[in-house]
Each structure stands twice: as C-alpha cells, then as structure tokens.
N, C-alpha and C positions, 0 to 999 in steps of 0.2 A: 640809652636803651640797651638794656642785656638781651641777644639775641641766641636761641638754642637753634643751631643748622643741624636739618637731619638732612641727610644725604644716603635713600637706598638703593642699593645694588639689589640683583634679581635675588639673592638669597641671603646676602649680609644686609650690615646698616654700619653707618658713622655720624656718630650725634657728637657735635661740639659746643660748648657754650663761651662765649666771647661777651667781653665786657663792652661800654660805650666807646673804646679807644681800639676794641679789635682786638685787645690781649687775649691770648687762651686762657680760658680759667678751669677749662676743664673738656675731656675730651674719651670719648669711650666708641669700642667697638661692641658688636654682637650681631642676633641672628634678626632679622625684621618681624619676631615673634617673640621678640624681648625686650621690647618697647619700654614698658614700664621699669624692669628691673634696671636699665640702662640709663634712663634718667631719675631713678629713686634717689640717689649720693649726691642730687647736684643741685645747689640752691633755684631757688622758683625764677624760670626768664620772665621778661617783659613782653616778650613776642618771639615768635616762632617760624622759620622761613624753612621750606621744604624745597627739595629737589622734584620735578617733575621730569619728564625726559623730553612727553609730547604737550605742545598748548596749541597744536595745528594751525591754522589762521585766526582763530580767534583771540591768544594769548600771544601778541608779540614785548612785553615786559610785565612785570611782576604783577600779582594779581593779588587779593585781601580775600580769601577762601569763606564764600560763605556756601547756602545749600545752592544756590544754583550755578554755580561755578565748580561744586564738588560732581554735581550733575551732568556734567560737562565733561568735565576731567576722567568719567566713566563711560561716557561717550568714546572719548579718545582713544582708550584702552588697546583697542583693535590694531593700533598704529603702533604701538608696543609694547609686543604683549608679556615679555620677558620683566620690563621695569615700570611699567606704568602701573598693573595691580600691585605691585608691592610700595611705589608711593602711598599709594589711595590705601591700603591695609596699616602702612605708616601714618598717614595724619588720623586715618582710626582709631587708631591706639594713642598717636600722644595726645588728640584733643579729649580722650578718658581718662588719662595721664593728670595730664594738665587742662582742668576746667576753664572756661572763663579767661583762656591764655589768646590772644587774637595769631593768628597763623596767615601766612602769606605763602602762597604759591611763586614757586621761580625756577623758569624753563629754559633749558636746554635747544631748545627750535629758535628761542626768541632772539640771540645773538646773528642767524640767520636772516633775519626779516628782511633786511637791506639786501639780497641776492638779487641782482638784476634778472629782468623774466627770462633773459634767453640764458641764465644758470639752471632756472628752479624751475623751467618748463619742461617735459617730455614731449617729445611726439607720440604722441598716442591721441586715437579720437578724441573730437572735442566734445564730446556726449559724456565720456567715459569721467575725463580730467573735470569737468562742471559738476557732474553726478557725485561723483567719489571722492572730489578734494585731490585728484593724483598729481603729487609736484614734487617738486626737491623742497625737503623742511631742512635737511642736515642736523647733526646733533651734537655736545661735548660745548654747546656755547657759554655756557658756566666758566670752562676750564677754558676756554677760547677768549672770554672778553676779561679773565682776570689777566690770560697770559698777554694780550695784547699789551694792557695799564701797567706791568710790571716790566713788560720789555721796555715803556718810554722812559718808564724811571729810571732803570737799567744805563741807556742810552743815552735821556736826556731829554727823548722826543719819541715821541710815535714812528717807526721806520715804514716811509711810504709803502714799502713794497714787501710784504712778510709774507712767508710760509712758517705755519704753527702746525707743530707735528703732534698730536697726542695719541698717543704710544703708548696701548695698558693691554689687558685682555681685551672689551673696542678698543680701535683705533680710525681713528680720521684724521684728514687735516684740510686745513684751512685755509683760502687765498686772503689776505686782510692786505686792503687797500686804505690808507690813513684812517685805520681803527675800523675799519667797515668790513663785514664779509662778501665778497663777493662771488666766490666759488668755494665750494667743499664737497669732498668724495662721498659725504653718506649721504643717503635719498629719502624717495618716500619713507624707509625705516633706516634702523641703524644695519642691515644687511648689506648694504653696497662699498663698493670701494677699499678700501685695505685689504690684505687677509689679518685674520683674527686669532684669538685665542682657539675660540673652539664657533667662530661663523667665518662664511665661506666667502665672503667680500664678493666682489660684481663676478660671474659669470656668464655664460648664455642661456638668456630668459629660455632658450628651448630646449635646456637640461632636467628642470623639473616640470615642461610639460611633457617632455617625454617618457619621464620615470612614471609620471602619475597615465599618462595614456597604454603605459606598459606594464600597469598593476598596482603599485604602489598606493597607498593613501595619501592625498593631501596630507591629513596631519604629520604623516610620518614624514613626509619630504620637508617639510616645513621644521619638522624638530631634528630632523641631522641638517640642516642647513645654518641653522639655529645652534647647534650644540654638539654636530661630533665632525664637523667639517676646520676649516682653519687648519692652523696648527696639529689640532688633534687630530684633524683629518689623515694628514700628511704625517707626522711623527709620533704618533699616539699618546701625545699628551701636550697639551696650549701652555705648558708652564714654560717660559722662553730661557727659566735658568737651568732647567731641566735640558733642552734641548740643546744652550749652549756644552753642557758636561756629555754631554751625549756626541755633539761633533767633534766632541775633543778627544773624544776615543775612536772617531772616524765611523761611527755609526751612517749608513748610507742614507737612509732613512731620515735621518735626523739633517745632516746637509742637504740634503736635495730639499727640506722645510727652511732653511735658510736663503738656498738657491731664490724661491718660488717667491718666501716672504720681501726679499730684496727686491726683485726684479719687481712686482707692483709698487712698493713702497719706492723708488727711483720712478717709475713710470707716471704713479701719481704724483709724485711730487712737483717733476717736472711740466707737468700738465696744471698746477697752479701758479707755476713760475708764468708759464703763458698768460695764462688770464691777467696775468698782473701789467706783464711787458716785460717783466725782469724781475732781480732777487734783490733787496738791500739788507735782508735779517732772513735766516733761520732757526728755530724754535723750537728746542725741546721740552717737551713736558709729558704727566702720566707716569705711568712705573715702569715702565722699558725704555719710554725717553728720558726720563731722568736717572734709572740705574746701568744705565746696559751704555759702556762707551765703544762697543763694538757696531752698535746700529748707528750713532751718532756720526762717527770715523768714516764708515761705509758711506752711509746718504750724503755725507760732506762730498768725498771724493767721487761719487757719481755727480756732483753738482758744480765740481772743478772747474767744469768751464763758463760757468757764471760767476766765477768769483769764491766759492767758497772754500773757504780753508781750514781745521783743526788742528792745534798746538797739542800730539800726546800728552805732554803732560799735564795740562790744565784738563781735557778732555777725560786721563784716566785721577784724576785729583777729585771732579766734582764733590761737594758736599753741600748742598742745596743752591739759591740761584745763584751762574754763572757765567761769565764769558769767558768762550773758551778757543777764539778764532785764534788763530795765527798772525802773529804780527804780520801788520799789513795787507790783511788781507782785505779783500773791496764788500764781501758781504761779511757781515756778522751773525756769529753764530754763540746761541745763548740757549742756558739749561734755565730753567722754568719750574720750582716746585708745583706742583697741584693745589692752590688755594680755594676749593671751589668753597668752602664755606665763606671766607671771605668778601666773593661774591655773592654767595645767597642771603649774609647779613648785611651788605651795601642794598641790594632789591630789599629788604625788609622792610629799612630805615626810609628807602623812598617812596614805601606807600602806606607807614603809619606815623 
C-alpha cells in the first residue's frame, strides 16, 4: 500500500509519500493552502493518513475519516485551535485533490490513552470535568510512539523506564513506562508544561484571570499566551538558533530565555523520572532535541544523579539516530530523528 502522510502545522504542511516498505518516494513542503500544488508531481497513493493533534476520548487509534467522524473532528477544534482547523482545511483539500482516495485519521492524544486517572485527572469540579471533557489528553504521540519503537530497536528492547524529550517550537515530554505513557506535561491543550517557542507553558491559572478581570479580552489573552509568550516572550523571538547567537554575544535578554527554558525543562523532566521510579533511557527528538547539543548536554548533567551521562563528542557529531551516553554510563541517552510519517502510515495500514 502507497501511503501520502500529511502532516499540518498551524501555518505550514509536510506531505510525504512512502512506498509498501516505507521508502520515501517523495517528499515536499508548503503552506496548508497549497494542498494541491503540493501533491500535483507525485504519483496517485493508495491511501492517505493525516495528522490530527485532538481525537479527545473518542479517538484513542487511527480512525477511516468518513462524514461523521469529520463531524467530530469539527467538534474538537476548540481543543486546538491553532492545529486542529488547519488538519480539517487539509483533508479538505486533499480529499479534492485526490477523489476516491480512502484517508485515515491518526492522533496525537491517542499515544496517551494509557495515562492512568490519577495522571490525566484535574481537580477541579466534578460537574465541570463530566460537562466539558476536562482532563490531561497530552500531545506529540505520533512523534512519542515512533520515538519509543525506534529506541527498542536502538537498544534491543523497549527501556522500562524512558523519558522522551520533544523539543521543537511545542515541546513536551513524556514518562513511557514499557512502551506505555504514563505521565506527560501537556494537558487539556498543547499550552501547559515546557516553555515554548512563542506558548507560555504551565503558569498560574490566576494570571490570565486576572488580566482579563483587569481589562483585557479573552481573546487577546489567549493569543499572547498562544503566540507571543515562550521564548518570544522572553527574547523576542522562539527561534532557539537565533537566541543561541544571541547569548553568545551575551545579550541579557537572550540568557536569562535560556535561564527560564532550562530550569522547567530540568523541573519537568525530573518530575517524569518520578512517575516512573527512575531513568533507564533518555530521549531526544524534534528540532532542538535533535539539533541543539547544547540542550541535550545541559538536561544530561541536571539528570547526573540518576545516571546520566553524555560523551561530547558523539553528542556534538549527531547526524540523525544516535547513542550518545558516555561509556558506561547506567542511563542511556539517545538522539531520535522525527518519523512521525512513519507513524501515520503504520495507523494507515492498520485500518485499511
């Protein structure tokens, strides 16, 4: 089965087309309003597997996208609102694209499903949490359950006790307990836990009620929360290669978004090392965990006292996946390309 994986971001897209064996045959980027142009050069797939971000309780593995599941998926929207309408404007375009082509939905929440309640539960009413659906879904399990399969292969085996870092503009990570998730920092949306590219990761819920009881509009709290907080909050701009050229001229600014980004990225980290009982792997992947050996270095040596250790020079060598620990060291630490098409054409094939 020839599989075309679209995979959209809130204002880009990445469509790849992979043969029965998983070879790339072909592979193009653009904007998710150029749908067509994008797959015009590339022979007709078999089927079609899209990225979704939200499948909230209803969608915990891949789904065969007919109307009432697209109806659904419209529904969820509210859950994220940054990437979900631009899926749903994606399968728009390629099922006009491509007529007649069968498309399968594959989410992001679904790798979560396994969170035990006292992960994925809030305190908050239980009116509220029954009425509105309010729980930890977590997100990035695309890029989580490739990166899990690739680290056994890696290894040999599944390591009982992983932390999987994904490290991009989002970032999260993940407690994976023999292949299973069991804890992860993002929540009801992709807003909590890390800081970000340009979102403001977990704060205090009485920060934007008190902007909006002191004037401000919802929306607007919601779209710097969303888009000029993070990174860009802090150094005025989320691009992390930008900000490393920037501490390197000692811009205060620019370190002190280092400072900030480290100290939660260590904080959480070690807070899934708990849930687990301990470290036997860690995980990078994403485009700061696989390019940036500076963040890799760093979260190693805050996590020193469980074991882990980074070999500079394999660490600054990376060139897609790698182990990169220190001889002898007790946890293992491994780089993680981003496969998530990979993933979305394995959910393809196991629901057509």
């Amino acid at each position: 089965m020839r599989v075309l994986t679209v995979n959209p971001g809130s204002s880009s897209l990445k469509v790849s087309l992979l043969d029965p064996g998983d070879t790339l045959l072909a592979e193009e980027s653009g904007t998710r309003h150029e749908m067509a142009g994008v797959v015009a050069g590339m022979p007709r797939p078999d089927a079609i597997g899209i990225r979704f971000v939200h499948g909230g309780t209803d969608y915990t593995s891949p789904v065969r996208i007919d109307a009432a599941v697209t109806e659904r998926l419209h529904e969820l929207a509210d859950l994220a609102p940054l990437h979900q309408p631009a899926s749903l404007h994606a399968l728009s375009e390629i099922t006009r694209a491509l007529p007649g082509v069968p498309a399968v939905a594959c989410f992001d929440t679904a790798f979560h499903a396994t969170l035990p309640a006292a992960a994925s539960t809030y305190a908050l009413p239980a009116e509220w949490r029954e009425r509105y659906g309010l729980r930890r879904y977590g997100f990035h399990g695309l890029s989580y359950s490739y990166a899990t399969r690739r680290a056994g292969e890696l290894l040999g085996a599944v390591p009982a006790r992983m932390v999987i870092c994904h490290l991009g503009a989002g970032a999260s990570l993940c407690a994976v307990a023999d292949g299973r998730s069991i804890d992860t920092t993002m929540g009801f949306t992709p807003l909590e836990g890390l800081v970000m590219a340009s979102r403001a990761g977990s704060i205090d819920p009485g920060i934007p009620l008190w902007l909006i009881q002191h004037g401000l509009a919802a929306e607007d709290v919601s779209r710097a929360l969303e888009r000029d907080s993070g990174l860009r909050g802090l150094a005025g701009t989320g691009d992390m290669r930008r900000i490393r050229e920037l501490a390197g001229q000692r811009d205060a600014a620019a370190l002190a978004a280092l400072d900030v980004y480290h100290h939660r990225l260590r904080a959480c980290a070690a807070a899934m090392t708990a849930s687990l009982g301990g470290l036997d792997a860690l995980v990078f992947t994403g485009g700061v965990g696989e390019h940036d050996p500076s963040v890799r270095m760093r979260l190693a040596e805050d996590l020193a006292y469980l074991g882990a250790s980074v070999d500079p020079s394999r660490n600054d060598a990376v060139d897609g996946d790698a182990d990169i620990s220190s001889a002898g060291a007790s946890v293992r630490t491994l780089v993680v390309a981003a496969r998530e098409d990979l993933e979305i054409a394995a959910g393809v094939r196991s629901r057509l």
